[in-house]
C-alpha positions as CSV (number, residue, x, y, z in Angstrom):
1,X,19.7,-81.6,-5.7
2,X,20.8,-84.6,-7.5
3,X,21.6,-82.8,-10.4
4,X,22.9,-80.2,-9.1
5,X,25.7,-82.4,-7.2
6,X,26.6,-84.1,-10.6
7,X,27.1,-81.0,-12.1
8,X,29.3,-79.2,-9.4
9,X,31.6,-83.1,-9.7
10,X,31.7,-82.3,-13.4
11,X,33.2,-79.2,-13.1
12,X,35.1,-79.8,-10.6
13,X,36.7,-82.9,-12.8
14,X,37.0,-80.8,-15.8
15,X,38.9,-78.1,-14.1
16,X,41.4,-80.3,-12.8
17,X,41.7,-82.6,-16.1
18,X,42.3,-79.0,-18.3
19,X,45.4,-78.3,-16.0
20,X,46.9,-82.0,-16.1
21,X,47.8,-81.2,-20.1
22,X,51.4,-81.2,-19.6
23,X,54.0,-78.6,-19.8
24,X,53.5,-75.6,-21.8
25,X,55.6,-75.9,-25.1
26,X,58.0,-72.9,-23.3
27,X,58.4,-75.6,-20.6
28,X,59.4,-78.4,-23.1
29,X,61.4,-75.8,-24.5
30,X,63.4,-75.5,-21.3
31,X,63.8,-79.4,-20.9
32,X,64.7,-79.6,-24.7
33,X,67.0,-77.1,-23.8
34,X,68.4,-78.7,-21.0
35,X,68.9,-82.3,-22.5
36,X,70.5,-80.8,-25.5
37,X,73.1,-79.1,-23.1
38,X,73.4,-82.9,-21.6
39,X,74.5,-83.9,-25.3
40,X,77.9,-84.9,-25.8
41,X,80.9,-82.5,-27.7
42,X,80.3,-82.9,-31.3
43,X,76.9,-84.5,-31.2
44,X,75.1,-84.8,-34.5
45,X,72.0,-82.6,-35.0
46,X,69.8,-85.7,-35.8
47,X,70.9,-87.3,-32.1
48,X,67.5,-85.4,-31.3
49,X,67.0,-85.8,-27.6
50,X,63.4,-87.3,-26.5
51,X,62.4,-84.0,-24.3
52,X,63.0,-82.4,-27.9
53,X,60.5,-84.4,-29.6
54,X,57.9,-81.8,-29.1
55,X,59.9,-78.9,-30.7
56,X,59.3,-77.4,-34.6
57,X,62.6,-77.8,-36.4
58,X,63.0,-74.4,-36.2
59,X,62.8,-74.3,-32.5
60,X,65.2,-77.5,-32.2
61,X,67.9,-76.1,-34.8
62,X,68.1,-72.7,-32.9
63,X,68.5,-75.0,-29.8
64,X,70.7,-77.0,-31.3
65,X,73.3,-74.0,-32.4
66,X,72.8,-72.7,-29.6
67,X,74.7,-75.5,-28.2
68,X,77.2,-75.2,-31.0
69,X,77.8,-72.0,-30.0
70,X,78.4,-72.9,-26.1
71,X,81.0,-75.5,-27.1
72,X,83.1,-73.4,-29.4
73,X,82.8,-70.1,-26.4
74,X,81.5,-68.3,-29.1
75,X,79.4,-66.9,-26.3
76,X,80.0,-64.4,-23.9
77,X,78.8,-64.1,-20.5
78,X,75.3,-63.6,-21.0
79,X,75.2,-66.7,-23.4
80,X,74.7,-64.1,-26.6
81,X,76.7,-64.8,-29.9
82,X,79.7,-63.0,-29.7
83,X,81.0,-62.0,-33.1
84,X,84.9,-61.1,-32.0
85,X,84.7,-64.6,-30.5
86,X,83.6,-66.2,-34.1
87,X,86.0,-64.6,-35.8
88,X,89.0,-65.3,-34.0
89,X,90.8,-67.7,-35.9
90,X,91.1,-71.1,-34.4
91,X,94.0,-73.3,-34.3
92,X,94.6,-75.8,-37.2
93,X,94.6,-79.5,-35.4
């Protein structure tokens, strides 16, 4: 009985610890996402974002442009590149 108590506690504490391992890494993606929206105009790409720290660079540069992207409205509605947009010539400061 003993043993069988202990085991049924184990379990149960193992089940709970394997779903306390934090977000997925398509959740961290989101709250990268999110705090690299957050970034000022004209951030640098190296002003990575601690919610970011968890990306590959190839994850965080597509992020990253992404952003770019946003704050030139080389984006259409649906937030996809939009290639009359980029090649509108821009005015000269």
């Amino acid at each position: 009985m003993r043993t069988r108590t202990t085991t049924v506690i184990l379990a149960t504490t193992a089940a709970l610890l394997a779903g306390c391992g934090g977000p997925s890494y398509d959740e961290a993606a989101e709250q990268c996402m999110a705090a690299v929206k957050a970034l000022p105009a004209g951030a640098q790409r190296d002003d990575k974002p601690k919610a970011c720290e968890r990306m590959t660079e190839k994850d965080y540069s597509m992020i990253f442009m992404s952003k770019i992207f946003d704050d030139k409205g080389w984006t259409d509605e649906n937030g996809k590149p939009d290639l009359n947009r980029i090649l509108q010539p821009t005015p000269n400061p």
